[in-house]
ZAMARGU-4260 file (C-alpha; in steps of 0.2 Angstrom, whole numbers, plus 5000, padded with zeros to 4 digits):
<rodrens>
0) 5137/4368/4631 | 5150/4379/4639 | 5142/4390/4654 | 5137/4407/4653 | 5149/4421/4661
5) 5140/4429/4678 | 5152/4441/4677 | 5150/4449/4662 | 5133/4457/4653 | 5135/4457/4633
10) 5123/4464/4621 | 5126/4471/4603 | 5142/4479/4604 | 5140/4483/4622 | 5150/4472/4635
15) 5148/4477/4654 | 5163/4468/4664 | 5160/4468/4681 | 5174/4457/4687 | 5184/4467/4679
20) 5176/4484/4682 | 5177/4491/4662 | 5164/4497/4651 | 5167/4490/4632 | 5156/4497/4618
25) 5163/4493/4600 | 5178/4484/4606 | 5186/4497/4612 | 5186/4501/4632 | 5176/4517/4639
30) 5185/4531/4651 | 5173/4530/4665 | 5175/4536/4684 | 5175/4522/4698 | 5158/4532/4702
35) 5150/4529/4687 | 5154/4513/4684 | 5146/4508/4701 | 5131/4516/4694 | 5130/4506/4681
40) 5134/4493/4689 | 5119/4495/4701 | 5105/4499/4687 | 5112/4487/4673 | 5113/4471/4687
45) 5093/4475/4688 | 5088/4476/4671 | 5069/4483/4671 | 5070/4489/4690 | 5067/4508/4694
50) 5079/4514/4705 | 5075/4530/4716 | 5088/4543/4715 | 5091/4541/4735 | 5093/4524/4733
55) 5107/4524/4720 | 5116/4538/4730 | 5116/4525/4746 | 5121/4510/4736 | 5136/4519/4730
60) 5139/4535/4738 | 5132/4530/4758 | 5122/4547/4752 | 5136/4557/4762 | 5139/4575/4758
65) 5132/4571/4738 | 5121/4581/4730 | 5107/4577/4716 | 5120/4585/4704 | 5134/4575/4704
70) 5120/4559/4699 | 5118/4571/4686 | 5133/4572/4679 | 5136/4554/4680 | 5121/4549/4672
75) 5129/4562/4656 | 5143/4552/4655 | 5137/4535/4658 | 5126/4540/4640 | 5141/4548/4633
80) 5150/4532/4636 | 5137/4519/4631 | 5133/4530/4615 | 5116/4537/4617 | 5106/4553/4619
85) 5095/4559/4634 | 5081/4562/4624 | 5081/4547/4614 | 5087/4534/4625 | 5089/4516/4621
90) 5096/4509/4637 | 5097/4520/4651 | 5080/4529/4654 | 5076/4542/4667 | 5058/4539/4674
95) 5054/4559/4678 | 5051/4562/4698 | 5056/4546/4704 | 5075/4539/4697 | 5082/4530/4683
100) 5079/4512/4673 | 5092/4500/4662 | 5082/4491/4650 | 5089/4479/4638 | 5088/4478/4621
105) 5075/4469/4613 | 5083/4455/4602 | 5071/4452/4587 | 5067/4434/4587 | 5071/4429/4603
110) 5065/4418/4616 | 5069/4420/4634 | 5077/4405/4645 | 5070/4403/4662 | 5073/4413/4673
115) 5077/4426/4658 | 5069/4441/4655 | 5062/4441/4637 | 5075/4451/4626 | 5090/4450/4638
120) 5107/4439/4631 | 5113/4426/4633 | 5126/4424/4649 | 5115/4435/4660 | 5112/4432/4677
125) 5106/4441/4693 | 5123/4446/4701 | 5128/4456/4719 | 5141/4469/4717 | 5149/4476/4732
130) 5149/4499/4730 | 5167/4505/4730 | 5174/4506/4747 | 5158/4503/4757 | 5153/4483/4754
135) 5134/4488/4748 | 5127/4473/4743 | 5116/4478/4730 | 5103/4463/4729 | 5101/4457/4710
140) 5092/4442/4712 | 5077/4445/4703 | 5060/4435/4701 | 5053/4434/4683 | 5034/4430/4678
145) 5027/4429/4665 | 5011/4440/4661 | 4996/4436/4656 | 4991/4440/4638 | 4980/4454/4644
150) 4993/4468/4653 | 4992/4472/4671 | 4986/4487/4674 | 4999/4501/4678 | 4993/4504/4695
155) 4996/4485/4697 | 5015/4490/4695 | 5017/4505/4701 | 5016/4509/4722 | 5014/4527/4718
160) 5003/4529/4704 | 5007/4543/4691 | 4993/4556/4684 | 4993/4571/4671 | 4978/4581/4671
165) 4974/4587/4654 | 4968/4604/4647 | 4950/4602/4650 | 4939/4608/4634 | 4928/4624/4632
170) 4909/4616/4625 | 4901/4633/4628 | 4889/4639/4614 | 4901/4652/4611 | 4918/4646/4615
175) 4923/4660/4628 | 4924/4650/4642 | 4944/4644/4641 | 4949/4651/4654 | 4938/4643/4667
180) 4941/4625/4658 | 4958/4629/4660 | 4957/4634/4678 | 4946/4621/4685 | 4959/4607/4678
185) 4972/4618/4688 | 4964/4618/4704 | 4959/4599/4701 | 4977/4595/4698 | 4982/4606/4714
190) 4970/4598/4724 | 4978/4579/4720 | 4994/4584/4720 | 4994/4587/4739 | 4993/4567/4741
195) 5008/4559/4743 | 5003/4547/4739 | 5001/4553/4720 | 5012/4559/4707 | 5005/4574/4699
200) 5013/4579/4683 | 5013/4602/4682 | 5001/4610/4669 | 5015/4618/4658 | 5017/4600/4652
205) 5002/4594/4652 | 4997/4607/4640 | 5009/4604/4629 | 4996/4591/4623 | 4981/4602/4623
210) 4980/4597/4603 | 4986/4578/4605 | 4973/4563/4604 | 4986/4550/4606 | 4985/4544/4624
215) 4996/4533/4622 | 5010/4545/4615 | 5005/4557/4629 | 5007/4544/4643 | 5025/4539/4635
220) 5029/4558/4634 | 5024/4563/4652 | 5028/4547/4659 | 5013/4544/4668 | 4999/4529/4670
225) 4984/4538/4670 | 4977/4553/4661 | 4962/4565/4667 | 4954/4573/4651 | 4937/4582/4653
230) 4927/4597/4648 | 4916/4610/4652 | 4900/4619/4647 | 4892/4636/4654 | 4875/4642/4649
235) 4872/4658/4660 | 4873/4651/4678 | 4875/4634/4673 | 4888/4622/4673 | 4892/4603/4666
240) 4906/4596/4669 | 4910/4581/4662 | 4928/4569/4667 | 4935/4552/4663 | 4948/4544/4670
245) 4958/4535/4657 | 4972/4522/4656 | 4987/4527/4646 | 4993/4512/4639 | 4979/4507/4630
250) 4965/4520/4631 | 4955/4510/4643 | 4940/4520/4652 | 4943/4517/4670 | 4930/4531/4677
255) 4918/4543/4671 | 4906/4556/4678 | 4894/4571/4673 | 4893/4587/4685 | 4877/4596/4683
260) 4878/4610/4694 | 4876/4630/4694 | 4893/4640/4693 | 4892/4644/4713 | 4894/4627/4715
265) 4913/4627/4704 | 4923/4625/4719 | 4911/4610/4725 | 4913/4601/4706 | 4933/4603/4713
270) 4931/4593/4726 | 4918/4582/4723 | 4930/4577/4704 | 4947/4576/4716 | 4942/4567/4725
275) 4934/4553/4715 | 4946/4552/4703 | 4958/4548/4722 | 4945/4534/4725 | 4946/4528/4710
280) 4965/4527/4709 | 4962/4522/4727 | 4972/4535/4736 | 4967/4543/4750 | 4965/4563/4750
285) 4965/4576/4762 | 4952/4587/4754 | 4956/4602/4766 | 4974/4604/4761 | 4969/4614/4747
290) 4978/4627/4739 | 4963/4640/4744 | 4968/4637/4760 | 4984/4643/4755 | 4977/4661/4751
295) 4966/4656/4735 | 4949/4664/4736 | 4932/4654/4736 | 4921/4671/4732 | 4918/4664/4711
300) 4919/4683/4704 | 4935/4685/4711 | 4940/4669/4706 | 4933/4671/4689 | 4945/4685/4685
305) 4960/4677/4695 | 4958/4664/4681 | 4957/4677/4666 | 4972/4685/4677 | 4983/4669/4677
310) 4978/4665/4660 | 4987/4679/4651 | 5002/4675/4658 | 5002/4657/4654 | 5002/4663/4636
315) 5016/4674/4640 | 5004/4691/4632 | 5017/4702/4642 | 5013/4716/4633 | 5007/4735/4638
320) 4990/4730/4631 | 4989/4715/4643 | 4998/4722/4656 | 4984/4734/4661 | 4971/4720/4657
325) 4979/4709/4667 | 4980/4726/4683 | 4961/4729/4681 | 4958/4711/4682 | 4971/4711/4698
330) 4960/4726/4706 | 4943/4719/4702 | 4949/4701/4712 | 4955/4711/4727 | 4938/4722/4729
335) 4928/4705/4728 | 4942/4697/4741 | 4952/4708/4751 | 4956/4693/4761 | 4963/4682/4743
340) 4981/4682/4747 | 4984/4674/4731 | 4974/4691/4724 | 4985/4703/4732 | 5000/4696/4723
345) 4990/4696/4707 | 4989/4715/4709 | 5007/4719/4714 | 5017/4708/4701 | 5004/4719/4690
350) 5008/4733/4697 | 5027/4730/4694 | 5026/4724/4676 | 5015/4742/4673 | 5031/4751/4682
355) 5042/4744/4669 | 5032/4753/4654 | 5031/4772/4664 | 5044/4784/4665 | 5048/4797/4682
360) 5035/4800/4695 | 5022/4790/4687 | 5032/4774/4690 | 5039/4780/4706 | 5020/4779/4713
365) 5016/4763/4705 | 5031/4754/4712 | 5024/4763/4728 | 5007/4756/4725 | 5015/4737/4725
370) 5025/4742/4740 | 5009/4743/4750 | 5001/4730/4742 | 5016/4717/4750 | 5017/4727/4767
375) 4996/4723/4765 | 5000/4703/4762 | 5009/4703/4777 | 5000/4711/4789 | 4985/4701/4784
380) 4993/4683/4780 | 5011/4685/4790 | 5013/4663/4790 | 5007/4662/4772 | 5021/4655/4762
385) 5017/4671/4748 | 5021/4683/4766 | 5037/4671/4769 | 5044/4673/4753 | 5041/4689/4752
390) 5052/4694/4768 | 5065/4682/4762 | 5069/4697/4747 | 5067/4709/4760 | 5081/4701/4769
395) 5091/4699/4755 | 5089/4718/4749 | 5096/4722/4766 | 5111/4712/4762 | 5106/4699/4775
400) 5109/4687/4763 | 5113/4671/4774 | 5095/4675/4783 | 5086/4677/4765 | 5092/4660/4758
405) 5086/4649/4776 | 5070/4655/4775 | 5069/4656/4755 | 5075/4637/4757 | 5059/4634/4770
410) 5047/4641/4757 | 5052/4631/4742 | 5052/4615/4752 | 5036/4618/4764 | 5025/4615/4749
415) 5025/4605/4735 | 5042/4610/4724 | 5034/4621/4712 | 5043/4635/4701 | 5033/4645/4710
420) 5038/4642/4727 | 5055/4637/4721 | 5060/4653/4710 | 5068/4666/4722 | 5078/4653/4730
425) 5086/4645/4715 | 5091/4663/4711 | 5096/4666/4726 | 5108/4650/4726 | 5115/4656/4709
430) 5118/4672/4716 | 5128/4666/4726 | 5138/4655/4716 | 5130/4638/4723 | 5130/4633/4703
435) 5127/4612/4706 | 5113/4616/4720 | 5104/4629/4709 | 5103/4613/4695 | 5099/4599/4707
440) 5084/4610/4710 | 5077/4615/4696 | 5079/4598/4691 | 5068/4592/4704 | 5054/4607/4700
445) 5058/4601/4683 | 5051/4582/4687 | 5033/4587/4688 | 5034/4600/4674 | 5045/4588/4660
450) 5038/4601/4646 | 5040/4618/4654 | 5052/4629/4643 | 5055/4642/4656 | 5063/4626/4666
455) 5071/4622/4653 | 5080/4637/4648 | 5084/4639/4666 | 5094/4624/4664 | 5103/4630/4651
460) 5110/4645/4658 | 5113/4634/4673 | 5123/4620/4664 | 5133/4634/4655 | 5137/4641/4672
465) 5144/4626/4678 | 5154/4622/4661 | 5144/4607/4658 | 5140/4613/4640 | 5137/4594/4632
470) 5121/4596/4647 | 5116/4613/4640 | 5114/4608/4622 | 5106/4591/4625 | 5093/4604/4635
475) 5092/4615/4622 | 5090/4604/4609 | 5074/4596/4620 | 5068/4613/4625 | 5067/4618/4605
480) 5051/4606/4607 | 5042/4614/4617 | 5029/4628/4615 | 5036/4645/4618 | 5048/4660/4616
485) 5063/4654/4612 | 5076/4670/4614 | 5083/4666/4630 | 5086/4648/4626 | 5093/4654/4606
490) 5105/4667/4615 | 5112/4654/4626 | 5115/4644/4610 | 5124/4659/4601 | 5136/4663/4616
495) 5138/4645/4616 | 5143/4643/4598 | 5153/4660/4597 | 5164/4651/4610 | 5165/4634/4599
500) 5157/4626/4614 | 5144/4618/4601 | 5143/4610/4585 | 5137/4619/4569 | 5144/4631/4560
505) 5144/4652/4553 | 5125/4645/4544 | 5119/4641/4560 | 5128/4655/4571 | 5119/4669/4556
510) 5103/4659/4558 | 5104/4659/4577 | 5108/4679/4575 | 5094/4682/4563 | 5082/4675/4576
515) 5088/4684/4591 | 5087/4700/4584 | 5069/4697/4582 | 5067/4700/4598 | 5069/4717/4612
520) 5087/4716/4620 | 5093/4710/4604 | 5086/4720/4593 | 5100/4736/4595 | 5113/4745/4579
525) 5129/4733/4588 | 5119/4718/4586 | 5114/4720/4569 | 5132/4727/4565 | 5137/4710/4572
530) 5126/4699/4561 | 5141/4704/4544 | 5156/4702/4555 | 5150/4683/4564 | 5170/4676/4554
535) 5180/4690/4561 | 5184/4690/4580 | 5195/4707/4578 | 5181/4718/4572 | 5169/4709/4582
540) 5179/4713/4598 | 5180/4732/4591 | 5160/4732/4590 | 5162/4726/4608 | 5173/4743/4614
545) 5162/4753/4604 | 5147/4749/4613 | 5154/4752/4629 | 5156/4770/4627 | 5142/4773/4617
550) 5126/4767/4624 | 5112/4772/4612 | 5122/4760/4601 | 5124/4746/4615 | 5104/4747/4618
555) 5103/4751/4634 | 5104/4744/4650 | 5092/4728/4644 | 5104/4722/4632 | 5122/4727/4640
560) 5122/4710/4645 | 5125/4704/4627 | 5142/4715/4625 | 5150/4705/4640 | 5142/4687/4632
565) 5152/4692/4617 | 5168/4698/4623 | 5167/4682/4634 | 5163/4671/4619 | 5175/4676/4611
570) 5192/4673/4624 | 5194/4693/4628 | 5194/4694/4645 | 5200/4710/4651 | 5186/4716/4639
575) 5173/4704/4647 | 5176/4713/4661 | 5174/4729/4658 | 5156/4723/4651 | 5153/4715/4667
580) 5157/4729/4679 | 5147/4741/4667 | 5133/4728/4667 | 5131/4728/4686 | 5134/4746/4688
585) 5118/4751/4678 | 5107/4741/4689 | 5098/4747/4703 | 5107/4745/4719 | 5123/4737/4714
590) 5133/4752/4722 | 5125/4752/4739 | 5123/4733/4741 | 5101/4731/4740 | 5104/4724/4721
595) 5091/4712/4721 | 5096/4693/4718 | 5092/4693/4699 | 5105/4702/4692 | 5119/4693/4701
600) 5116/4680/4689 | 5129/4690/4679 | 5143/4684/4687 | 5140/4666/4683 | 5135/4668/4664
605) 5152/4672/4658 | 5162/4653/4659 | 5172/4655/4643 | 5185/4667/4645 | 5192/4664/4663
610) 5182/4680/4670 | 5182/4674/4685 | 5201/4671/4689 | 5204/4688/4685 | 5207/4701/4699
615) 5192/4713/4694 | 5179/4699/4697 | 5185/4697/4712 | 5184/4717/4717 | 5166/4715/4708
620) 5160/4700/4721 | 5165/4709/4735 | 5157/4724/4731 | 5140/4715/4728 | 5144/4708/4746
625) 5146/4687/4739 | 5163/4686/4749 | 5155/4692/4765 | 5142/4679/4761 | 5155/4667/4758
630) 5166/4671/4773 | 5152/4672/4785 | 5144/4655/4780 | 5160/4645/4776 | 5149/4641/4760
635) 5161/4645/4745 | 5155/4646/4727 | 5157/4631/4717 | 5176/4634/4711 | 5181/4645/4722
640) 5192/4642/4740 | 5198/4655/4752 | 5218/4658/4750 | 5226/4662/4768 | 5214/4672/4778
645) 5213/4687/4767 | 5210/4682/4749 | 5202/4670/4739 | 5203/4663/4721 | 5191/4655/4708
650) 5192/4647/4693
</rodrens>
């Protein structure tokens, strides 16, 4: 019997040289960087193994001067190239929040030889391979056992266990008690999310399987070993809580336990359930490092209505009708607590939201209203991290933008990595033109929260940005999955597919335009003069000129956005422009350089046309002060270089 090839991994149509350094799928040889082919040389020489992101970037990068995005991109092309999509993978499988797996196929009929794992071909072998230019040995020698016929349990296997805390249901009498099931899971995943030792998964994606009796899907789906599930039942001033503590691959009941306690005593049932649920995964918790402590409120009327607060905006109910719902509930919190940081906040993002449905004086004194109530959070709570954040987009207002994004940086990474904490400074790093940072961490706040859609449609427009446009539509395509509004993620799409960046053709660009103007932004006389000319780039470009000199027609300065997505889309540059600079002109601040971060984001949302090689986007960055940024940092945006020591290009 001739002997089998170390050097070589064959399987199905797939044949991974490693002497040779080539990729062959089908017979015919894959185009792969050096790069990626290290990669998968790394994860396919340890079939099974997890590696950490950090730990593939020293094995093939030394981790020098690489960010998380560039493992990114490789990853893309390594599926491209071995024929398989991200969200149905075969072979290579990201493990969400910790790295990536190779797993080979399972060959029907099988049986393993010794030393084999069961599955694997014949000719492989535990190999070393030496990372290009650097000699890392990557260790491939692997020790295979076989289980016993009862599984190990994943906690067994796993030196960090994994945990998603489900919704927790409403057993009151009369079902109107949601809102305090749904915040006492919260606070019970807060609370165990500050172990290190644990890996919490968010509650956007644990709720995506709030109607979903499959554990074991649900495990699969999040990616996690153990589940949390409990409910809740109030009866005047009583409260029963009841949680289990379940095993996700096959339903096992590890831990159970019934809370009889009167409502005053929530906070306590909190504690007492995090941290047994810690014991029982035998982590240990610090108790006291509790997000309370981190301006939450322990006063239960205030934290009743901080729940109802939070609630509505998880359903996204961002209408006027919620809005002062959501403002009274805001007040009523910070008379019960003045000293609830998290309270104040409530009141003036509410106060905020209600400016944006007033007109003139009314909302000038509104805006005033949440004025004070920041200048209140910091005189208060100056170190807490809501204070921080809020002085970082002071600092940014007043065009000291290098100051704004250090301490925005220190926010999002002094706590756990949570949209919240992370928000402003992703926006500030797209701002800025920092296009592969901005993904890298919203992929990493995207780990804990594998179901959020506003992650994912962040993603989107950030892949688009970046031109990575096979990214963007694998995302949206993953994002039409998940529970929520779908017009920022459908608009993407159409700008997308008006540039023949996507696949599909006038049916679905008509049936993308019929949803969109469904919505506000969307929903003007250009758009809907666009849905009948979707075949003709000529008289869509002349709806285009129109709407720039006629803004009733345009919609306004909510949709002028859509105008320079369009001209983009479509190649007319010079007309893109003009859009753009329109766009930023309407917004407040643009002309006097205190235009807060979130608007800049237009700069970066126009990749199809070469806007940004064009003189006038230059003159634009300038005027919204990113060159000084750039110049004064040495920090360029991604395709852009300084050209002598007065100009600058980008592509």
């Amino acid at each position: 019997m001739p002997q089998p090839d170390p050097d070589r991994l064959a399987f199905d149509d797939v044949v991974i040289d490693f002497a040779g350094r080539r990729l062959l799928r089908g017979g015919a040889e894959q185009a792969l960087e050096p790069k990626a082919f290290a990669v998968l040389a790394v994860l396919a020489g340890s079939p099974g193994r997890v590696f950490t992101r950090d730990e593939i970037l020293d094995a093939v990068w030394g981790h020098r001067h690489v960010t998380q995005s560039v493992l990114n991109r490789i990853m893309s092309l390594l599926r491209q190239a071995l024929g398989e999509e991200a969200q149905r993978p075969r072979l290579l499988h990201t493990v969400y929040g910790i790295g990536y797996r190779f797993d080979l196929p399972a060959a029907d009929g099988a049986v393993a030889m010794p030393g084999e794992p069961k599955g694997a071909p014949r000719g492989w072998r535990p190999w070393l391979i030496a990372s290009a230019g650097a000699m890392v040995l990557i260790v491939g020698a692997l020790v295979w056992t076989q289980r016993d016929a009862t599984r190990a349990a994943p906690s067994e296997t796993q030196a960090r266990p994994s945990l998603a805390v489900l919704p927790f249901a409403d057993l009151s009498q009369a079902r109107d008690q949601t809102y305090l099931a749904e915040g006492l899971a919260e606070e019970i995943r807060n609370q165990l999310a500050q172990s290190p030792a644990l890996r919490v998964v968010g509650r956007t994606s644990s709720d995506a399987f709030r109607d979903t009796h499959d554990l074991r899907a649900i495990g699969r789906a999040l990616g996690v070993a153990y589940l949390l599930e409990g409910s809740v039942r109030r009866e005047d001033g009583a409260l029963r809580v009841t949680a289990q503590l379940i095993r996700a691959d096959d339903g096992f009941h590890l831990w159970s336990k019934i809370y009889a306690r009167e409502l005053r005593d929530v906070f306590a049932v909190q504690d007492a359930i995090s941290r047994d649920v810690a014991l029982a995964l035998s982590v240990k918790l610090d108790v006291a490092a509790f997000n309370r402590e981190q301006g939450g409120t322990t006063q239960i009327d205030a934290y009743e209505r901080f729940l109802r607060w939070r609630s509505i905006g998880m359903r996204e109910e961002f209408d006027v009708e919620h809005d002062r719902l959501r403002l009274q509930l805001a007040r009523e919190m910070v008379v019960l607590d003045p000293q609830c940081v998290l309270c104040r906040d409530a009141l003036a993002s509410s106060l905020i939201a209600m400016a944006q449905a007033l007109d003139g004086p009314q909302a000038d004194k509104v805006r005033a209203e949440a004025a004070q109530v920041r200048n209140d959070i910091a005189r208060i709570a100056p170190d807490s991290w809501v204070a921080r954040r809020d002085r970082a987009n002071a600092l940014w207002r007043e065009g000291r933008r290098a100051e704004a994004l250090a301490l925005a940086k220190q926010v999002a990474e002094a706590g756990p990595l949570t949209k919240e904490r992370a928000w402003d400074y992703a926006y500030m790093l797209y701002a800025m033109g920092h296009l592969d940072e901005t993904i890298a961490l919203v992929e990493q706040v995207r780990a804990s929260e594998p179901r959020a859609l506003f992650l994912s449609r962040d993603l989107q427009y950030d892949y688009t940005a970046a031109r990575r446009y096979a990214d963007a539509e694998a995302e949206y395509r993953r994002g039409l999955q998940m529970e929520g509004r779908q017009r920022e993620t459908d608009s993407v799409a159409f700008f997308r597919q008006l540039a023949g960046k996507r696949g599909g053709g006038l049916r679905e660009l008509t049936d993308l335009h019929r949803r969109l103007q469904q919505h506000e932004g969307f929903d003007t006389p250009f758009f809907h003069d666009l849905g009948a000319l979707l075949d003709d780039r000529a008289a869509m470009l002349a709806l285009v000129r129109k709407a720039l000199t006629d803004d009733v027609y345009a919609g306004g300065q909510d949709a002028a956005y859509v105008q320079t997505g369009v001209a983009d889309a479509l190649g007319d540059t010079a007309l893109a422009i003009r859009a753009l600079r329109r766009d930023l002109e309407m917004q407040p601040g643009f002309r006097d350089g205190r235009m807060p971060q979130y608007p800049y984001v237009a700069f970066w949302n126009a990749p199809y046309s070469g806007v940004r090689a064009h003189p006038e986007f230059k003159a634009l960055l300038a005027q919204a002060g990113v060159v000084a940024y750039w110049r004064q940092t040495g920090r360029w945006g991604d395709g852009c270089a300084p050209v002598g020591a007065g100009d600058f290009r980008c592509r």
